[in-house]
N, C-alpha and C positions, 0 to 999 in steps of 0.2 A: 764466807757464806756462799756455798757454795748449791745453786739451784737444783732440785731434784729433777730429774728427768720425768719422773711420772708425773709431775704437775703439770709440766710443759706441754704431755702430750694429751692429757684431759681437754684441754681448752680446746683442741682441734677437732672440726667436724670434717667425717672421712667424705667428700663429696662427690668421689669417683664416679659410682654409676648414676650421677645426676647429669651429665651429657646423656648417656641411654635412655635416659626414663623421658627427659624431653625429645628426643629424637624420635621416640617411639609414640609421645601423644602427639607430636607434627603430623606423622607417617596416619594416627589413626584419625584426627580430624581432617587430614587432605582426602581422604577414602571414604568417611562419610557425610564429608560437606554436599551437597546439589548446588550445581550451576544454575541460574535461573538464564534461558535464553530469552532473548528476544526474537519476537516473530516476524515482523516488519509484515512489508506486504505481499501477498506475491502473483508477482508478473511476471508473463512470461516475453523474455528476449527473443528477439528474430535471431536465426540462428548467423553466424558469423561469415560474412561472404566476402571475396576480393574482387567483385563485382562491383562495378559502380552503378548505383542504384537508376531504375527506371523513374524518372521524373514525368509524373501526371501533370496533366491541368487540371485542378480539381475546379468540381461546379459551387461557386460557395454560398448556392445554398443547400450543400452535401455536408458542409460543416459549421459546427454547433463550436463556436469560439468562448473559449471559460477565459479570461486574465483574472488573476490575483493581485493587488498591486503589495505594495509593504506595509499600509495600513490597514491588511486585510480585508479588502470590498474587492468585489467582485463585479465585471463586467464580462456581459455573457450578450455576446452578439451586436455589442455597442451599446448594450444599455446595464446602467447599474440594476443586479438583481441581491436582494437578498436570498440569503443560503437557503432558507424554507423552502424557496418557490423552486429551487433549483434541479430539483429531483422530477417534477414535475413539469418544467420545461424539457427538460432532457429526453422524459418519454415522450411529448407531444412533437418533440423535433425528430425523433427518431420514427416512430410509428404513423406520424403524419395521416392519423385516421380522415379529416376533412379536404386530404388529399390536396390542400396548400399551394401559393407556388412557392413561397418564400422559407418550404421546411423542404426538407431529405427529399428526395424522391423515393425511396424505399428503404427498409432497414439495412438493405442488403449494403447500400452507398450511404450510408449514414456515417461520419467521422467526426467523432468527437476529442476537440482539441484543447487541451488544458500547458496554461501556460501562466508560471506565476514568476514573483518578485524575490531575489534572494533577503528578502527584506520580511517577507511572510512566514509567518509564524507555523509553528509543523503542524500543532492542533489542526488551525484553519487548513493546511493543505489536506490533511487525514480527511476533517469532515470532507474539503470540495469532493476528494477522491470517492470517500464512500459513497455521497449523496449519488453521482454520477454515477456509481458503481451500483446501488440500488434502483436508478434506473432500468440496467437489463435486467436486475432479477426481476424485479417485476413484472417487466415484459414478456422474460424468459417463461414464469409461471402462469400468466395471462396464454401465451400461448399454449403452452402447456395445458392450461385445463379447458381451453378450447379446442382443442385437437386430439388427448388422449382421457380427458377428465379425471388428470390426477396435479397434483403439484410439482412445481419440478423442485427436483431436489437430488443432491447426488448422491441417494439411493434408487434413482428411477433406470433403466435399463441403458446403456450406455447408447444403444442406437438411438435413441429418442432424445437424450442429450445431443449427440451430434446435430443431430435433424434439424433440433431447436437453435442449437448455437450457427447453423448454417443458411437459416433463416431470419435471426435477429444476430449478426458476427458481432463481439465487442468488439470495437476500433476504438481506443484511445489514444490518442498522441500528444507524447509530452514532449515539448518545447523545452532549448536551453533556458532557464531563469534567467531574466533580466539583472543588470545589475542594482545594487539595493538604490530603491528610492528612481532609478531610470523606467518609466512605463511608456511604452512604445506599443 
């Protein structure tokens, strides 16, 4: 009894060009997948120097002290603040309209230092940053429509940005994070 050949070869599926065909829908979802990036934040670095740096004395009430600790609270100038009031202290420390002893002397010497716990959470660092970060825009526009009576916005003419930014400088300074749970 001897088996036909052609039976044999029925039962087989030719599967050759089934490496191509997937090789070819790899090639076309790698080509039309989109990367979704992330934006993070962005700051700009001091440029790179082998300089060792000019050490000030700074006057401290030139600076506006943020801590974060790991259970995310905030202590802003030795005292616990919540994050609301935070944006709001920021401008009265910086612009020092009632002319103070105990805020900035000028926006120009204003430095604001943020300093948290590697134990805080990113959310909470994003909000301190921004709140702090809407400090100058508001100031930024404040001025702005005090002096040219437009909003500022980075469509307004690039000289007038400068002007503004050279008159309110953002100065932020971050601190190495503490280690989790050490608040110093």
């Amino acid at each position: 009894m001897a088996k036909n050949s052609r039976s044999r070869t029925a039962n087989e599926i030719n599967a050759s060009s089934m490496a191509d065909i997937a090789f070819l829908l790899l090639i076309f979802f790698l080509v039309t997948t989109t990367i979704v990036e992330d934006k993070g934040i962005t700051v700009k670095l001091p440029p790179w120097s082998e300089e060792k740096p000019d050490i000030q004395q700074l006057k401290s009430r030139n600076v506006f002290s943020v801590l974060v600790n790991a259970q995310n609270q905030l202590l802003v100038r030795g005292e616990p603040v919540d994050i609301r009031y935070l944006k709001d202290r920021a401008k009265e420390f910086i612009a020092n309209p009632q002319q103070r002893e105990d805020l900035a002397e000028r926006p120009t010497r204003a430095i604001i230092s943020l300093k948290n716990d590697r134990g805080t959470n990113y959310k909470t660092y994003l909000e301190v940053y921004n709140e702090l970060k809407a400090a100058y825009t508001e100031l930024w526009d404040e001025f702005s429509q005090r002096k040219y009576g437009i909003p500022y916005s980075d469509d307004m003419p690039r000289a007038y940005q400068k002007e503004i930014k050279a008159e309110i400088p953002f100065v932020l300074s971050e601190a190495e994070p503490t280690a989790y749970g050490e608040e110093n």
